[in-house]
N, C-alpha and C positions, 0 to 999 in steps of 0.2 A: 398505222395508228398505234399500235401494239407497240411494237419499235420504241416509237415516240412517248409515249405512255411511261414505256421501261427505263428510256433515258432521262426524264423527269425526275421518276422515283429515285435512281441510283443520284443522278443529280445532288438530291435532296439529301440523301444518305450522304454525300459528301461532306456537300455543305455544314450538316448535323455533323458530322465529326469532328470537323473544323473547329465549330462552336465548343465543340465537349474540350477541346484540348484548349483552346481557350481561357475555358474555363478554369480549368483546372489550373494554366501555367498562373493565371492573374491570381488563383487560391492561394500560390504559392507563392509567387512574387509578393505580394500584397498582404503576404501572411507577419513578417517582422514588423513591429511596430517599435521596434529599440534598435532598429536601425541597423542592423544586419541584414543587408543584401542577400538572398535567397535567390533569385531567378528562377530555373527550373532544377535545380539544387538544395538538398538541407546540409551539404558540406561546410557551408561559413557558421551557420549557426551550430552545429557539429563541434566544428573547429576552436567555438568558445567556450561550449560547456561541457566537454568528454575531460578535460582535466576536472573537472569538477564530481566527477562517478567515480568510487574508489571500488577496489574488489577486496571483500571481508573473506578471512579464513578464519576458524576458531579449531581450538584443539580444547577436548579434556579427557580428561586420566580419571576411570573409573575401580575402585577395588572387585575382582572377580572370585567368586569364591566356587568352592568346588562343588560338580554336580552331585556325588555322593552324599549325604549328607550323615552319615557315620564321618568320614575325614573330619568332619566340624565338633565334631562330640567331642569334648578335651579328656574326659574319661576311658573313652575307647583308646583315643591317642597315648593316653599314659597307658592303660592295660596293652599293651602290644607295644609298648614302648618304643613309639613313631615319632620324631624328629619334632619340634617345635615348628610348623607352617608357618614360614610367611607369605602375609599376604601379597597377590599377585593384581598387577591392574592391567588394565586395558587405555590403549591411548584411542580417543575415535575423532574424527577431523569433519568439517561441514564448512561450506563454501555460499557463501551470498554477493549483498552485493550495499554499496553505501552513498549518501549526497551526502558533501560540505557545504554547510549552510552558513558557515562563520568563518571567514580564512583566518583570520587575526587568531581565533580563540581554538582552533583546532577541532571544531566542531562538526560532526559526520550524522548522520541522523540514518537509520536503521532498522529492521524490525525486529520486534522484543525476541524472536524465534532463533531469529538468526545467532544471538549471542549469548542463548538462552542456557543455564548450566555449563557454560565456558568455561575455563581456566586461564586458557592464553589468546587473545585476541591480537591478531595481526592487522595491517591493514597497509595493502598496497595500490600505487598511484598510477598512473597511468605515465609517468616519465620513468615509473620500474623503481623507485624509491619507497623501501619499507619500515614500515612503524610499529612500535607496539602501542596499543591502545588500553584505555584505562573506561568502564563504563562509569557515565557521570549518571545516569537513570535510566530505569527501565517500567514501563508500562503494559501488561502484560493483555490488558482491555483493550486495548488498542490497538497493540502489535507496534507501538515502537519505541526504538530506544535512541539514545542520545550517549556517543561515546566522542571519546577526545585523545586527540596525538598532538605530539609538542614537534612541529614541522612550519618549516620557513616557505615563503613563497605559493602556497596554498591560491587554489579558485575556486572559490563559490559559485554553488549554481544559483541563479536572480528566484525569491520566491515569488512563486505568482497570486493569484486569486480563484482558488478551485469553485467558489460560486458562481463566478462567471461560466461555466462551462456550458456549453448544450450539445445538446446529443448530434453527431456529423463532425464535433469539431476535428481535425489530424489533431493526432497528438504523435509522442517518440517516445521508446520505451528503453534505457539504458542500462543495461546489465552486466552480469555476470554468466550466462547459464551456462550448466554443467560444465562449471570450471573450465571453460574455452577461452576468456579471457575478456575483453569491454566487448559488447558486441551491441551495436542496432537495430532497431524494428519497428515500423511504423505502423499506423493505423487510423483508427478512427474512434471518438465515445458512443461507444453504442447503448452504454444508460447509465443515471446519474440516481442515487440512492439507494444503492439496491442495498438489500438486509434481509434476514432472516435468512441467512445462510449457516447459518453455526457457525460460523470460521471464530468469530473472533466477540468478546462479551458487547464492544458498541461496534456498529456497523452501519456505515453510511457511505460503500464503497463505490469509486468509479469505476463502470465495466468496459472495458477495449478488449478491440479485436487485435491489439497489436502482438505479436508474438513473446508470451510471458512463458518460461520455463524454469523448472530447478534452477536453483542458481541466481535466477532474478529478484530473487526477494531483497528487498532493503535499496533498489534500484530504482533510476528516477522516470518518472512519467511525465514527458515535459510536452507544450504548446510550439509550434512552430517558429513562435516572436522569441523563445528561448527559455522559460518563465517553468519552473516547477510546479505543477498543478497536482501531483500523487506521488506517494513510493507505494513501490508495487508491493503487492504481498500476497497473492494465494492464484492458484489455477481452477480451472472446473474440465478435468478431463478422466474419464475411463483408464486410461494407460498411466497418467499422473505427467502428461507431455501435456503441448499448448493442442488446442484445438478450435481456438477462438474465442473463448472464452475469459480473461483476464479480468481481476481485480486489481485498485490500488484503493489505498487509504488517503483520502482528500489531502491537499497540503493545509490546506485551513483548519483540519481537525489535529493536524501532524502540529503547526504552530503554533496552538493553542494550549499547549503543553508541554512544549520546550521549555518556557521558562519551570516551570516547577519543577522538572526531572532533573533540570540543571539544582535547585536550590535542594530540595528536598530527596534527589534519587528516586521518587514516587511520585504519583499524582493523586492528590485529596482531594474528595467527591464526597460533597454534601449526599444526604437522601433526603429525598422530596416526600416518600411516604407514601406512595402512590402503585397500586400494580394496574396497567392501564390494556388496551388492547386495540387493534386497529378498528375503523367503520366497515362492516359489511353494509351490500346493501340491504341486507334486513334490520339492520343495526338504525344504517339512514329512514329508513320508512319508517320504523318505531319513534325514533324522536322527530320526525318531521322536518330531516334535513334534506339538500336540496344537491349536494353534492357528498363523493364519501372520504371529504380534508375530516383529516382533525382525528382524537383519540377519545377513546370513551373510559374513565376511571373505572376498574371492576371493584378495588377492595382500598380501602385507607390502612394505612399501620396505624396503631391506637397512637394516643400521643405524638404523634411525629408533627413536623412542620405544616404538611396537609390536613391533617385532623384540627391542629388550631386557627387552623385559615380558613377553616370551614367549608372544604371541600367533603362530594360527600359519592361514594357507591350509584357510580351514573351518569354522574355529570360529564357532558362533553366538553374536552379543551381545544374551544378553534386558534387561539392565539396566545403569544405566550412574550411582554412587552415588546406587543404591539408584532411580531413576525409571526406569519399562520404557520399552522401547524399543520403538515400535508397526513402525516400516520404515526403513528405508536413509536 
């Protein structure tokens, strides 16, 4: 009976595996929805969007001046009648990573860090063909930037819809790290909004476990069907390597401010006049809410847009034309 019992079970165990791979192969196969064949492979879909991941280099040239600070005195210099200095620089180099989001327009999309105090912006392709690049705008709230090379035959990566996402979805993470050159990694969303991290002034980052490292910033965080949903841009590790942890910056926040960087080189941000705070649940039991969506106003700026709209120190905002409002 034992025997029998144990043959059952391991049975079962079979079977159960069977199902899990199953599962997983029909995830994959049935993951393209534009029609790129997958099987148990992400090679086709690979195949059409790695030209589309460029590797960013920057270089600049700093003036260095001398640890002594007598050498700088122009008076000491004359009294001991020391040589006219000149100044001495420093060249220092940093390595990211970039999507073409516009093939026609030569358009590369980036984070503000990556090309941040540059001088000389490079940017090479994945057929091994180099450009120099000209920044069209930079966002510095956000962490991205919007740079352009005057290059023929260019691939776009397809933008997707980072709202749609839920946490489980595979996603692909396309980079640069540590100047190794394109490199792959895949994974999983393991949370969708996260914030209050300090990295960056608005935050509304997606978290993967896909392997994010130096070098990946400004790199695409794509969906299985092919479809750009993040560029990556920050780590959460002790040693400053991956550990599981990964942010990107939504594509939907990324293209919602493409065009202005493009016209303007910045992005122009009304103020609403408002300092606001999340719902604790002592927050919710004070006003008599039932869930803790939504943000509670702490202070009006006098005169501002809220102050004439007659918002007032308290008020909670659940929605905001007509979409709720989950936190601060």
């Amino acid at each position: 009976m034992m025997s029998r019992s144990i043959g059952v079970v391991s049975g079962y165990r079979i079977l159960l595996s069977y199902i899990f791979i199953a599962v997983l192969t029909a995830a994959y196969t049935g993951a393209s929805s534009a029609g790129i064949p997958l099987g148990n492979s992400i090679a086709p879909m690979l195949d059409e969007l790695l030209p589309g991941v460029v590797n960013i280099s920057t270089t600049s040239v700093k003036q260095v001046r001398r640890s002594n600070p007598l050498l700088n005195d122009p008076f000491f210099r004359h009294f001991f009648d020391l040589p006219k200095e000149r100044p001495r620089t420093k060249k220092s180099h940093s390595l990211g990573s970039g999507v073409i989001i516009d093939a026609d327009k030569g358009w590369i999309l980036t984070n503000a860090h990556v090309i941040e105090g540059a001088d000389e912006i490079n940017v090479t392709l994945r057929d091994r063909r180099h450009f120099k690049a000209r920044v069209l705008g930079s966002d510095p709230e956000v962490d991205i930037a919007l740079v352009e090379i005057d290059a023929e035959a260019l691939t776009a990566v397809p933008l997707g819809n980072s709202d749609k996402l839920r946490v489980g979805d595979f996603v692909v993470a396309i980079g640069n790290p540590f100047g190794l050159g394109q490199t792959v990694t895949s994974g999983i969303v393991s949370a969708l909004g996260r914030s209050g991290l300090g990295i960056e002034g608005y935050e509304d980052f997606i978290q993967t476990d896909a392997s994010i490292n130096p070098g990946n910033s400004g790199g695409a965080l794509v969906t299985l069907d092919g479809k750009l949903v993040g560029i990556n841009t920050a780590i959460v590790g002790p040693s400053g390597g991956n550990v599981g942890i990964g942010f990107a910056i939504p594509a939907n926040m990324a293209k919602s401010i493409v065009g202005m960087l493009a016209e303007h080189g910045e992005v122009k941000r009304g103020q609403l006049g408002v300092t606001i705070q999340d719902i604790t649940p002592d927050l919710a039991k004070a006003f008599g809410l039932e869930d803790l969506q939504g943000a509670v106003v702490a202070q009006i700026v006098e005169g501002s847009s809220a102050d004439q709209a007659g918002l007032k120190p308290g008020d909670v905002i659940l929605t905001i034309n007509g979409r709720a409002i989950e936190d601060g």
